[in-house]
C-alpha positions as CSV (number, residue, x, y, z in Angstrom):
1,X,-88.4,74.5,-96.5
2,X,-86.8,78.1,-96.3
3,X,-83.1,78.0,-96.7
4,X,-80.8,79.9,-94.0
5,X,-81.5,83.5,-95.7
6,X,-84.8,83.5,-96.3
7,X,-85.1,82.5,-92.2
8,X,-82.9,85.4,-91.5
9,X,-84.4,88.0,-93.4
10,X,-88.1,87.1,-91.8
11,X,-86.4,87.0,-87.8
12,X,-85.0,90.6,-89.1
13,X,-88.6,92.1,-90.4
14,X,-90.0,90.5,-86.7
15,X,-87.3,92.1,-84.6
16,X,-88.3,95.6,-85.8
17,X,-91.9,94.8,-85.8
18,X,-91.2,94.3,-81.7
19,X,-88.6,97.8,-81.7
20,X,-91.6,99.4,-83.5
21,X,-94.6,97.7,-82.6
22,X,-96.1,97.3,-85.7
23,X,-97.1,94.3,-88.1
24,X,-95.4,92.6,-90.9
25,X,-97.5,90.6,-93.5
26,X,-98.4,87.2,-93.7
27,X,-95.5,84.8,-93.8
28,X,-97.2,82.5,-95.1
29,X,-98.7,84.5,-97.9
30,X,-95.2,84.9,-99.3
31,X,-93.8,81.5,-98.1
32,X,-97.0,78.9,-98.9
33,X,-95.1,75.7,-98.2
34,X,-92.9,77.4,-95.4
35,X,-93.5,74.2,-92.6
36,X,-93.7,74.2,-88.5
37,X,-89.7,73.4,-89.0
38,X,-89.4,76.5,-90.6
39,X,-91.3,79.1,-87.8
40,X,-89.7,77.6,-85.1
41,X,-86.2,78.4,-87.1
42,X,-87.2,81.7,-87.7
43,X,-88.3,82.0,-84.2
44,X,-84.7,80.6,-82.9
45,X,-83.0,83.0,-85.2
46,X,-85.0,86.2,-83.4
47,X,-84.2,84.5,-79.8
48,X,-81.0,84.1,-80.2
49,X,-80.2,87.9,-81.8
50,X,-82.6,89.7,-78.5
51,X,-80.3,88.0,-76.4
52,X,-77.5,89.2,-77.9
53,X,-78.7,92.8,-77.7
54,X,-79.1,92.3,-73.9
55,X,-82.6,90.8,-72.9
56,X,-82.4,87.9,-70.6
57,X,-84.9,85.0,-70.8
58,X,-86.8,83.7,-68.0
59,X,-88.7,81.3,-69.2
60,X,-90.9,79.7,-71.7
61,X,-94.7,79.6,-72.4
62,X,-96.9,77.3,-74.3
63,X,-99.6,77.6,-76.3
64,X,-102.3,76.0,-78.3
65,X,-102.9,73.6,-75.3
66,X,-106.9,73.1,-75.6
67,X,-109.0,71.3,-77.8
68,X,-111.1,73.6,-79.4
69,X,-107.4,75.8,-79.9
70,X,-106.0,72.8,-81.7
71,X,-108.8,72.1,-83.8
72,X,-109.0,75.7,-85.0
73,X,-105.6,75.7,-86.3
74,X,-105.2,72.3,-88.0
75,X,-102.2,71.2,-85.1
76,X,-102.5,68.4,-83.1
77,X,-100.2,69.4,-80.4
78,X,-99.1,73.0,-78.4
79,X,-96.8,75.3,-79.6
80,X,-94.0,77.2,-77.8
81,X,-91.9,80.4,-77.4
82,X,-89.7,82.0,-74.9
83,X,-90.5,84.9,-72.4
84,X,-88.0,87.9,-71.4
85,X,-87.6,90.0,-67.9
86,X,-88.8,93.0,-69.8
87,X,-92.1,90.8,-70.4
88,X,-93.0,90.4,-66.8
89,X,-95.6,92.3,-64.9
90,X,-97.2,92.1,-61.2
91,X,-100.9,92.7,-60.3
92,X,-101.4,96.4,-59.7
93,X,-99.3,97.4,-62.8
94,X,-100.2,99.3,-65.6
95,X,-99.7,97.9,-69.4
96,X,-98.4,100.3,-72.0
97,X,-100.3,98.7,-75.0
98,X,-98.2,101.2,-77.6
99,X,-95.9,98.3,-76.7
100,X,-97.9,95.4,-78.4
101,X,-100.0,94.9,-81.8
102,X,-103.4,93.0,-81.5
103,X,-103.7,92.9,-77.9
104,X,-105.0,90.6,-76.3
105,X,-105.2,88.6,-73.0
106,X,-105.8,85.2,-71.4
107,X,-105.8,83.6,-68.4
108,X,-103.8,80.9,-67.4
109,X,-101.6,79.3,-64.6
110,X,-97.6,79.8,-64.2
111,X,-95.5,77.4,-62.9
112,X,-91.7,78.2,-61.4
113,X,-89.2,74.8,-61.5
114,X,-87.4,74.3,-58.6
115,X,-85.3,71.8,-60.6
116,X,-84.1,70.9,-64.4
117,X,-86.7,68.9,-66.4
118,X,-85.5,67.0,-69.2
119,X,-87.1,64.3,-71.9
120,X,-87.5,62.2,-73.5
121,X,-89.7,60.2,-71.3
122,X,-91.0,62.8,-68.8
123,X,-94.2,62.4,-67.5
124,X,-97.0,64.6,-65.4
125,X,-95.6,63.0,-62.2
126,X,-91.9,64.2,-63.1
127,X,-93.3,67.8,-63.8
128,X,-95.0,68.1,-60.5
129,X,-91.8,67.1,-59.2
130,X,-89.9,69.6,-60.4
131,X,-92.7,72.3,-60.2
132,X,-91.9,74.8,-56.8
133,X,-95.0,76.5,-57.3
134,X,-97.5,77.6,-59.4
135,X,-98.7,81.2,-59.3
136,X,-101.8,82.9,-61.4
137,X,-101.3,84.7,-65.0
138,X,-102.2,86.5,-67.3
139,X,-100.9,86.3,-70.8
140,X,-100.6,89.7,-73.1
141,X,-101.0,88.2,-76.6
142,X,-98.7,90.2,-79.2
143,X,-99.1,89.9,-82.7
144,X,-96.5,91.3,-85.1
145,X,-98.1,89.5,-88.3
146,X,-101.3,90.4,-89.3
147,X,-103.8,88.4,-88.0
148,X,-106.7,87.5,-91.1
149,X,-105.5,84.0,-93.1
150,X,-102.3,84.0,-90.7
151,X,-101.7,80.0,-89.8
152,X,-99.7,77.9,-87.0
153,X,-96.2,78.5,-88.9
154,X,-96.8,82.2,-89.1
155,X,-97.8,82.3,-85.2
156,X,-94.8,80.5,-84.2
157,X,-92.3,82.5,-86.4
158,X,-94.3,85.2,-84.2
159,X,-92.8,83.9,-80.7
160,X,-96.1,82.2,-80.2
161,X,-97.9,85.5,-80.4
162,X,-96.4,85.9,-76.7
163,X,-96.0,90.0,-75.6
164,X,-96.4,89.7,-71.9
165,X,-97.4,88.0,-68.8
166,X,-98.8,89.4,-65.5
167,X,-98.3,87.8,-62.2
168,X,-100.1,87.3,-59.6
169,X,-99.4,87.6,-55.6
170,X,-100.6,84.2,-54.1
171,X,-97.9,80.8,-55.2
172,X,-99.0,77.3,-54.4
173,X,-97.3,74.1,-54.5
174,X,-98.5,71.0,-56.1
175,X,-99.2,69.5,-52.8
176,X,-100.9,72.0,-51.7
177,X,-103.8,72.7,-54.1
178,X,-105.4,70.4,-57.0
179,X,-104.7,72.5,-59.9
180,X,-107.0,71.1,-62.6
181,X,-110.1,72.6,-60.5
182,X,-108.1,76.2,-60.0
183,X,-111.1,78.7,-61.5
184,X,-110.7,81.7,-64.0
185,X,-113.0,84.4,-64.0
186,X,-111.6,87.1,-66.3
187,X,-113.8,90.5,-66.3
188,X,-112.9,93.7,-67.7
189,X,-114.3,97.1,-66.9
190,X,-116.2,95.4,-64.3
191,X,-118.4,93.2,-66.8
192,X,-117.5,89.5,-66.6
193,X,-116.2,88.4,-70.0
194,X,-114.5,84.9,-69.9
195,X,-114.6,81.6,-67.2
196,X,-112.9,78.9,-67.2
197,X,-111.1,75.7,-65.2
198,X,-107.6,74.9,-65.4
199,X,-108.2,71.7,-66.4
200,X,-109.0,72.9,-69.6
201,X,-105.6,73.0,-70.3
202,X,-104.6,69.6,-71.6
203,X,-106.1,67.6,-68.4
204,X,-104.1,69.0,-65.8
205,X,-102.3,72.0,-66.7
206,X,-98.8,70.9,-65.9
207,X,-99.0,68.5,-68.4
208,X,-97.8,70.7,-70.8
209,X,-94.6,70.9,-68.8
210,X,-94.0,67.7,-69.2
211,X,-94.7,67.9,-72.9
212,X,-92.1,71.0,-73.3
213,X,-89.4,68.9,-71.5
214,X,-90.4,66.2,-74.1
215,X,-90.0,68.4,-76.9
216,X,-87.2,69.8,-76.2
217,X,-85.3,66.7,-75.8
218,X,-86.2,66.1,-79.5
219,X,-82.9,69.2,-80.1
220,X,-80.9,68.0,-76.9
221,X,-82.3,70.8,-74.7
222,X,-84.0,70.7,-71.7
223,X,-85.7,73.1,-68.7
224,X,-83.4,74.7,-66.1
225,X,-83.7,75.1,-62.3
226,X,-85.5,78.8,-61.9
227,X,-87.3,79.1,-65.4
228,X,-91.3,80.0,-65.2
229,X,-93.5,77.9,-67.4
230,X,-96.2,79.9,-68.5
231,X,-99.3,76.9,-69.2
232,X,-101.7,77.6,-71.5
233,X,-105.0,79.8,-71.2
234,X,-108.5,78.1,-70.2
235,X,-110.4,81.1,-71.5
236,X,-110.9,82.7,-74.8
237,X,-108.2,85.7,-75.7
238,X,-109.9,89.0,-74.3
239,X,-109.1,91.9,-76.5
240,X,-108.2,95.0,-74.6
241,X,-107.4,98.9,-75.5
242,X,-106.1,101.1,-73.6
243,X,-108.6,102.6,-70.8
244,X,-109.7,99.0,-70.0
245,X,-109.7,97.9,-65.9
246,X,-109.1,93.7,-66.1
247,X,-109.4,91.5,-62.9
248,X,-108.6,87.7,-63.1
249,X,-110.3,85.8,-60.4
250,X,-108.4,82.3,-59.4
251,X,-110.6,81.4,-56.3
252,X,-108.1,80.1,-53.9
253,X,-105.1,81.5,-55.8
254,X,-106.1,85.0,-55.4
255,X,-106.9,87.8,-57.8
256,X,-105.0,89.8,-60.6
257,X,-106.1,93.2,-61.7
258,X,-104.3,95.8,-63.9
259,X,-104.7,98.6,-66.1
260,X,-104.0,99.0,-70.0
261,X,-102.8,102.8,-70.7
């Protein structure tokens, strides 16, 4: 494992990789047996000092929550990092994507608690509970370490490769809309590139909700009133330049489009 310095100096080289937007090498390639325990540290240590330098977080998202995701990285379960208000974006907005390194996006579902959610024994019921609504996304992936041979500990160290998420207009409540069927049809420049079902995300895609709550019960934390859950994507990422027009169609939960510059 790294010790306290070593954890440190790596959250350092990935806070000006985020004031710069550039890309650091391959923790992994200096660090072979740095372990999941380690990124996450690293990743804590980086939290901690942006909001001491003024950002405010609003939430959390997850990652890694589909099969084929899991299977690609050698992990058995999703992976986690936290989301700022300087992150957030509304359909019709344009994206700056100077602001982000290998960008990328997928499409997901967001869900806003109405009330805490805390483990270690929550379930998919106790989620939907504590669920307000859920709302349409898009994720901006953001990748500060370069991305050939990088592994799961480097991607967590990375925030989860998280950079942004865009909302969407149209909020439904649990009651009000079986979630697992919501569609995804993700098309840029007008050319259909990615569909998908939101069941694709773990079975139902609150259940990663409930996992989170689980997880962090683990460190003696848990998920406040107010925070937005971002899910996990049921598409493929979607690499975009600047110049690129993406729409995200949900069916019933509306449409997001917005424009990289």
């Amino acid at each position: 494992m790294l010790n306290a310095e070593q954890i440190a100096q790596l959250a350092d080289e990935l806070a000006e990789a985020d004031r710069t937007h550039g890309v650091i090498p391959r923790i992994t390639a200096r660090y072979p047996d740095a372990t999941v325990e380690d990124s996450y540290a690293i990743q804590g240590v980086w939290r901690d000092r942006m909001i001491a330098s003024g950002r405010t977080l609003v939430g959390r998202k997850i990652g890694l929550t589909s099969k084929a995701m899991q299977q690609a990285t050698g992990i058995s379960e999703p992976d986690y990092g936290v989301m700022f208000d300087d992150t957030v974006f509304r359909s019709g907005d344009t994206i700056p994507t100077a602001h982000f390194s290998n960008v990328r996006i997928e499409v997901e579902l967001a869900f806003v608690l109405k009330a805490q959610l805390a483990g270690p024994d929550c379930t998919l019921e106790d989620a939907l509970a504590a669920i307000d609504y859920a709302v349409p996304a898009l994720e901006v992936l953001n990748s500060h370490i370069e991305l050939e041979g990088r592994t799961i500990v480097d991607t967590i160290s990375d925030n989860a490769a998280y950079g942004a998420m865009v909302l969407g207009d149209v909020h439904r409540t649990p009651e009000e809309i079986d979630l697992r069927w919501v569609p995804g049809i993700l098309s840029r420049n007008g050319e259909i590139e990615e569909t998908g079902v939101a069941a694709g995300v773990l079975g139902h895609p609150a259940t990663g909700v409930a996992w989170l709550a689980n997880t962090f019960a683990r460190h003696g934390a848990r998920l406040e009133a107010g925070e937005i859950i971002l899910a996990g994507s049921f598409t493929r990422p979607m690499w975009v330049k600047a110049g690129d027009e993406v729409r995200a169609d949900f069916g019933p939960m509306g449409v997001i489009e917005c424009r990289f510059v």
